[in-house]
KEPAFI-777389 format. One record per residue (C-alpha): x, y, z; residue in three letters. Coordinates in pm, whole numbers. Example, Ala and Ser with C-alpha at 12.3 -4.5 7.8 and 13.67 -1.06 7.14 Angstrom:
<rec px="1230" py="-450" pz="780" residu="ALA"/>
<rec px="1367" py="-106" pz="714" residu="SER"/>
//
This chain:
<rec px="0" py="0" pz="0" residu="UNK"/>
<rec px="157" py="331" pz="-139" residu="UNK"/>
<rec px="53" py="640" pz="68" residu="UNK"/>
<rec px="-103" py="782" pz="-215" residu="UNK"/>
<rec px="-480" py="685" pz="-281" residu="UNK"/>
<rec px="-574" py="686" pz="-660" residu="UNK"/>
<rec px="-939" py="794" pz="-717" residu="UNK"/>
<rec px="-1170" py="646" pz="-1041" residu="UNK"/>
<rec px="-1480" py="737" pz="-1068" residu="UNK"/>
<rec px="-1721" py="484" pz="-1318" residu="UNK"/>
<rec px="-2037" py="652" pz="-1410" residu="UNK"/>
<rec px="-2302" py="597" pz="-1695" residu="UNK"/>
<rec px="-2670" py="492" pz="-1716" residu="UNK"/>
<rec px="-2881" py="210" pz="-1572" residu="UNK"/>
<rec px="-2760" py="-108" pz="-1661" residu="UNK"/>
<rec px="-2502" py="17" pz="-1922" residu="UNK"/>
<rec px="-2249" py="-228" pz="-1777" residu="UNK"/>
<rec px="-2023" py="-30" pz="-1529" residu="UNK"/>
<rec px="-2031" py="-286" pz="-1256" residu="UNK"/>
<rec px="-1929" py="-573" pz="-1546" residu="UNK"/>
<rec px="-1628" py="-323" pz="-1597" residu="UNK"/>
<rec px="-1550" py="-296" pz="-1235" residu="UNK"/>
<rec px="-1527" py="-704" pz="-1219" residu="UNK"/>
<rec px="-1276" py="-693" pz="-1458" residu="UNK"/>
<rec px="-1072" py="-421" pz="-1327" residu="UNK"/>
<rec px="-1088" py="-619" pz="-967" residu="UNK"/>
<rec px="-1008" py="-940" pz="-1143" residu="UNK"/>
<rec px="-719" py="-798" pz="-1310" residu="UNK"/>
<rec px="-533" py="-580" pz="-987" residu="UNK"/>
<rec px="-753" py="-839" pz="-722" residu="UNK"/>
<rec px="-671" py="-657" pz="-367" residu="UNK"/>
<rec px="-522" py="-343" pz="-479" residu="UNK"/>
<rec px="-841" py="-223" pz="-568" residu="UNK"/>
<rec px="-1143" py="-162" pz="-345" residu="UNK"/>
<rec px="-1504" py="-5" pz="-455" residu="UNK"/>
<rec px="-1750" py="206" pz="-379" residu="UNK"/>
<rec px="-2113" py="185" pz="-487" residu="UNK"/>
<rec px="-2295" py="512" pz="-519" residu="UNK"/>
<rec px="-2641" py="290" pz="-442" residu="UNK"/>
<rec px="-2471" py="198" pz="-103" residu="UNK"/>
<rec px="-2565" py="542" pz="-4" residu="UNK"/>
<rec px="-2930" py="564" pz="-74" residu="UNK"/>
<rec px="-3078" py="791" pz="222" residu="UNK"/>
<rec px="-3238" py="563" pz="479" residu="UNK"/>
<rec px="-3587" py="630" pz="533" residu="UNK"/>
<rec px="-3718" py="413" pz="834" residu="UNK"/>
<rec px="-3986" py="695" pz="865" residu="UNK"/>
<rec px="-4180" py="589" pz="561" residu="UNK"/>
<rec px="-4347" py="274" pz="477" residu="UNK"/>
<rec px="-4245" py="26" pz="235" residu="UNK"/>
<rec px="-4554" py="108" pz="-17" residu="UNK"/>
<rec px="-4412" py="503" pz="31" residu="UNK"/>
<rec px="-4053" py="414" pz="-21" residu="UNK"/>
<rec px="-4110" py="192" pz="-346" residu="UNK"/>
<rec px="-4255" py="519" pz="-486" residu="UNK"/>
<rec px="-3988" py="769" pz="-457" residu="UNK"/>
<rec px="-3744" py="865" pz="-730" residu="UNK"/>
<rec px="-3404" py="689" pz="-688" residu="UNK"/>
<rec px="-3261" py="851" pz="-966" residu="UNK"/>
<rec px="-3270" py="1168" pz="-855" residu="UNK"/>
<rec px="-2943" py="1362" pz="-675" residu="UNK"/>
<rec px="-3134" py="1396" pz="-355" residu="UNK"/>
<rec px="-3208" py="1038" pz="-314" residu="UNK"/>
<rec px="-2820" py="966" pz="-246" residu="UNK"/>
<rec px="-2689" py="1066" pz="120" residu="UNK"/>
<rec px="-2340" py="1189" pz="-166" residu="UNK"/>
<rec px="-2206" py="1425" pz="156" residu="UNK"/>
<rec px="-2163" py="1113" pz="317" residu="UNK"/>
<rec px="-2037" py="934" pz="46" residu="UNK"/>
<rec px="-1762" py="1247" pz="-3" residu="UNK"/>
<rec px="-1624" py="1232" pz="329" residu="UNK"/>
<rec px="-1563" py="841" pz="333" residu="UNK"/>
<rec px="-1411" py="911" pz="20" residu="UNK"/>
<rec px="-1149" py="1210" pz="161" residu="UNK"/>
<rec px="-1093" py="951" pz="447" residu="UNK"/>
<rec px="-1017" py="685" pz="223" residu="UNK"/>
<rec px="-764" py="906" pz="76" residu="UNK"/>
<rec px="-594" py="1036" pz="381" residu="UNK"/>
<rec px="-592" py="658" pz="434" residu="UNK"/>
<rec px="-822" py="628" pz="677" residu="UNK"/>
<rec px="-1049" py="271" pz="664" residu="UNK"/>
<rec px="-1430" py="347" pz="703" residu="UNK"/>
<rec px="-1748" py="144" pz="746" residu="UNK"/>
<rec px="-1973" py="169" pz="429" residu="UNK"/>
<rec px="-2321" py="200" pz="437" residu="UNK"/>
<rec px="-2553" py="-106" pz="288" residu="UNK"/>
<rec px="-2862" py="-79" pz="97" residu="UNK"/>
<rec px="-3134" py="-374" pz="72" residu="UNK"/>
<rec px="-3339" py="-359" pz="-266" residu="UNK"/>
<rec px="-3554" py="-579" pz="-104" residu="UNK"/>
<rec px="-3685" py="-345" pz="163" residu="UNK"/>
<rec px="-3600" py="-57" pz="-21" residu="UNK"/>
<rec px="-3388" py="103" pz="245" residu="UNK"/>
<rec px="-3050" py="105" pz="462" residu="UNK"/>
<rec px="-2957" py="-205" pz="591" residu="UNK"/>
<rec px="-2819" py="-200" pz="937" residu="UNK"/>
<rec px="-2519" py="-338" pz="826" residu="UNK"/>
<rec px="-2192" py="-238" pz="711" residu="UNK"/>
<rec px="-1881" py="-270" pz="518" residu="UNK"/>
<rec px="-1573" py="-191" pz="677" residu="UNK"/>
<rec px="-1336" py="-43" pz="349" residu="UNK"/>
<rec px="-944" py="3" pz="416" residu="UNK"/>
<rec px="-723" py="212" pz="183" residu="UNK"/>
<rec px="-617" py="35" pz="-134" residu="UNK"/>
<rec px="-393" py="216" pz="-383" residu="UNK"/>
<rec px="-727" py="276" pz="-643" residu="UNK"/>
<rec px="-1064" py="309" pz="-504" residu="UNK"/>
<rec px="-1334" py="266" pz="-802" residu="UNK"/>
<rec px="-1646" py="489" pz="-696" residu="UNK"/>
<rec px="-1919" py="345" pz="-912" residu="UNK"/>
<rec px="-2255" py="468" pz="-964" residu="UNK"/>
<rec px="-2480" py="642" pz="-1221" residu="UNK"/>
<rec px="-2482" py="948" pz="-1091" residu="UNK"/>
<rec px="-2134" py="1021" pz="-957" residu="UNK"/>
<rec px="-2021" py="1268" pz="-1216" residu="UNK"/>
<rec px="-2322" py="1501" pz="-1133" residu="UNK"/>
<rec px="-2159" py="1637" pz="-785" residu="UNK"/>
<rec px="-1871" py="1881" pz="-830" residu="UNK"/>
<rec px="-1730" py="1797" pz="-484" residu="UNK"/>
<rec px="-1749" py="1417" pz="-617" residu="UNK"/>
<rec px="-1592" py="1479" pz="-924" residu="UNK"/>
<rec px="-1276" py="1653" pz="-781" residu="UNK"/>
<rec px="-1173" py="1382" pz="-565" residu="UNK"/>
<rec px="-1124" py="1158" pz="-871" residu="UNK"/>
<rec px="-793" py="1110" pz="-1052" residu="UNK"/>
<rec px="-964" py="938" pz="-1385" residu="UNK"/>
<rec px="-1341" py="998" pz="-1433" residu="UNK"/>
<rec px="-1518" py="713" pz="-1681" residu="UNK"/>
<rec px="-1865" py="719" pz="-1838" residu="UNK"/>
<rec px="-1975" py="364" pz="-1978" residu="UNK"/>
<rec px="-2203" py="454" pz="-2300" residu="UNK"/>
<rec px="-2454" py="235" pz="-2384" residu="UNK"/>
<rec px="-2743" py="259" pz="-2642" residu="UNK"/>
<rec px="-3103" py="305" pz="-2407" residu="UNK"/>
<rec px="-3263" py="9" pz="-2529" residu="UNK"/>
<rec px="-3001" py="-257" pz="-2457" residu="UNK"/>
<rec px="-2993" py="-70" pz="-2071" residu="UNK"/>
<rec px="-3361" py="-104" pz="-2075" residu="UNK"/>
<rec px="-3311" py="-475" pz="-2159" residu="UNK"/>
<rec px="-3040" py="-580" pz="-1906" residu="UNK"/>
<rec px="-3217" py="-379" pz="-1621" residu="UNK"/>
<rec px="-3593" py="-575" pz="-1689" residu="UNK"/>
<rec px="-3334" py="-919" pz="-1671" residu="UNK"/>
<rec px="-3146" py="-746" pz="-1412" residu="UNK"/>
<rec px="-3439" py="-676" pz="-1177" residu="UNK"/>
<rec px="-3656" py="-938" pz="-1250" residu="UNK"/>
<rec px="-3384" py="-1199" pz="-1148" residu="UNK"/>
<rec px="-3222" py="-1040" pz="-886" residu="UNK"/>
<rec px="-3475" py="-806" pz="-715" residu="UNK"/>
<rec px="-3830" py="-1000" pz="-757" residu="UNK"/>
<rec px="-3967" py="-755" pz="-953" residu="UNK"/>
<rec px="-4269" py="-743" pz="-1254" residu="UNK"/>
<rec px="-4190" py="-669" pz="-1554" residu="UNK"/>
<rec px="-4463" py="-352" pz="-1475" residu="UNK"/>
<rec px="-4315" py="-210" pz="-1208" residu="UNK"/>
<rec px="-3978" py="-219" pz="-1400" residu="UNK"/>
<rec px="-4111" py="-51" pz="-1687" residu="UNK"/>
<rec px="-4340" py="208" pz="-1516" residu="UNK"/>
<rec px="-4023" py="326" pz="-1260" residu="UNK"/>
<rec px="-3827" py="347" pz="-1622" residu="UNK"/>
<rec px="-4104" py="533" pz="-1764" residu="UNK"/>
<rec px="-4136" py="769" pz="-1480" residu="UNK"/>
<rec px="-3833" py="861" pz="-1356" residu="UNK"/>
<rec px="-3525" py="659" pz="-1499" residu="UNK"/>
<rec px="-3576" py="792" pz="-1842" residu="UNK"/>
<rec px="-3650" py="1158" pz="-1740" residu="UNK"/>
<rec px="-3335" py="1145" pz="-1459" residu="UNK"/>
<rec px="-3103" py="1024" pz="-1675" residu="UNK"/>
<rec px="-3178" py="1241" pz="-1927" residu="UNK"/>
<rec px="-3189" py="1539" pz="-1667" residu="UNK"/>
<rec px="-2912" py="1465" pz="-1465" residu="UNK"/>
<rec px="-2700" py="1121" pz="-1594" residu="UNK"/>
<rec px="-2639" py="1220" pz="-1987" residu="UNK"/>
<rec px="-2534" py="1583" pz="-1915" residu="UNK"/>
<rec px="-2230" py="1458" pz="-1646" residu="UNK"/>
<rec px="-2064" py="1238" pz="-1998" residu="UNK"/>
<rec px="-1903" py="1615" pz="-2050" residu="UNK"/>
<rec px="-1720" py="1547" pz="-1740" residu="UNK"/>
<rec px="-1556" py="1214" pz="-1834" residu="UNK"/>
<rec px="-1203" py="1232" pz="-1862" residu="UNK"/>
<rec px="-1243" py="860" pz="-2114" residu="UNK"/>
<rec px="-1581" py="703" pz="-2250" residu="UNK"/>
<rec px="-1617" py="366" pz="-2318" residu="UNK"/>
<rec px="-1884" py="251" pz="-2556" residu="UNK"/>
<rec px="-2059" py="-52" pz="-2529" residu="UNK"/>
<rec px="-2014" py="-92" pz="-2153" residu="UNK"/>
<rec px="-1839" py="-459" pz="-2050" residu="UNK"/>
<rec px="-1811" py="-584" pz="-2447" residu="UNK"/>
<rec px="-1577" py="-281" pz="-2533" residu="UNK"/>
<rec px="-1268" py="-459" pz="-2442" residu="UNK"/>
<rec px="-1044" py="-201" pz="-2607" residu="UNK"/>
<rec px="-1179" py="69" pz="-2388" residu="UNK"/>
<rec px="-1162" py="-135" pz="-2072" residu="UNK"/>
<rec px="-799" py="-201" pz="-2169" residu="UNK"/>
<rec px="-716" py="146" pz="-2180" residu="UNK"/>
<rec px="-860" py="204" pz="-1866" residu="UNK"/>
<rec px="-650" py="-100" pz="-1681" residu="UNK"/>
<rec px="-319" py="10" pz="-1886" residu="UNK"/>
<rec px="-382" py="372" pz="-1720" residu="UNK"/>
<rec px="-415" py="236" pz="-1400" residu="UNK"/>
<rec px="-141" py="19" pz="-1394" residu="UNK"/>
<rec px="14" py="346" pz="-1455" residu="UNK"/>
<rec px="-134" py="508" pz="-1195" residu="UNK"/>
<rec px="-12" py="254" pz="-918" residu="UNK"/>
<rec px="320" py="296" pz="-1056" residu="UNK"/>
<rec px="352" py="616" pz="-990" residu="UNK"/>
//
């Protein structure tokens, strides 16, 4: 462990196949790297019943407790180890568990929205936005969430309808002007996740 902290940040929409790229970044470096999910940080709202919470927008900036996420993050990089939040789809809310995180030389912060903070954005070393066309996204997320979250196909499609599309069109798109490298195609753009690992191995040179 080198005592300085590299910072990537992975961004991009809904199922466009960031955390594919982030299993093949930690397959390749293993436990030099450690990650950070944006989603681990939904606010907790234990005041609000599960029909209430399965209604709100989680694709909006508000939804995400980022201040929190931001100082982990400058802890992380004065090499401090801290206890990430969790976040249960199931319940839709905070878990009461955590994830204690030490330093590694590159932290990946993933998540579809972390280009859209400024304060975010300037703790990263490399900023990435994975590209991919809206109706493969749609695809993988109605697989996605039907497999892994129990959900119908209807309630997939009407949260899309309602607020994926219009947030990431709002607020997700507009933060690609921020990316430092963009890599089409999400996990099957194996040049651009090449690139990516080549830079870092750079990076932990250093």
């Amino acid at each position: 462990m080198k005592d300085k902290v590299c910072i990537v940040g992975i961004a991009g929409g809904t199922a466009s196949g960031k955390t594919t790229i982030v299993r093949k970044i930690k397959e390749m470096f293993g436990d030099d790297i450690a990650v950070i999910n944006h989603d681990s940080y939904y606010k907790a709202h234990d005041d609000l019943t599960y029909e209430d919470r399965s209604r709100l927008n989680y694709d909006h900036p508000a939804s995400f407790d980022t201040d929190l996420m931001i100082r982990d993050v400058k802890r992380l990089k004065n090499l401090e180890p801290i206890d990430m939040p969790v976040y249960d789809y199931t319940i839709h809310n905070r878990s009461d568990a955590t994830i204690h995180v030490v330093p590694k030389n590159v932290i990946i912060l993933e998540g579809i929205l972390i280009l859209e903070s400024k304060e975010l954005r300037d703790l990263m070393d490399i900023k990435v936005f994975v590209d991919t066309d809206a109706d493969e996204r749609l695809m993988r997320r109605i697989q996605r969430d039907m497999l892994e979250r129990a959900r119908s196909i209807e309630s997939i499609l009407t949260q899309y309808r309602d607020t994926v599309k219009p947030m990431h069109e709002q607020f997700v798109e507009p933060s690609k002007k921020y990316a430092d490298l963009i890599i089409p195609r999400g996990g099957e753009n194996l040049t651009g996740i090449n690139i990516l690992t080549e830079h870092l191995k750079l990076m932990m040179a250093e």
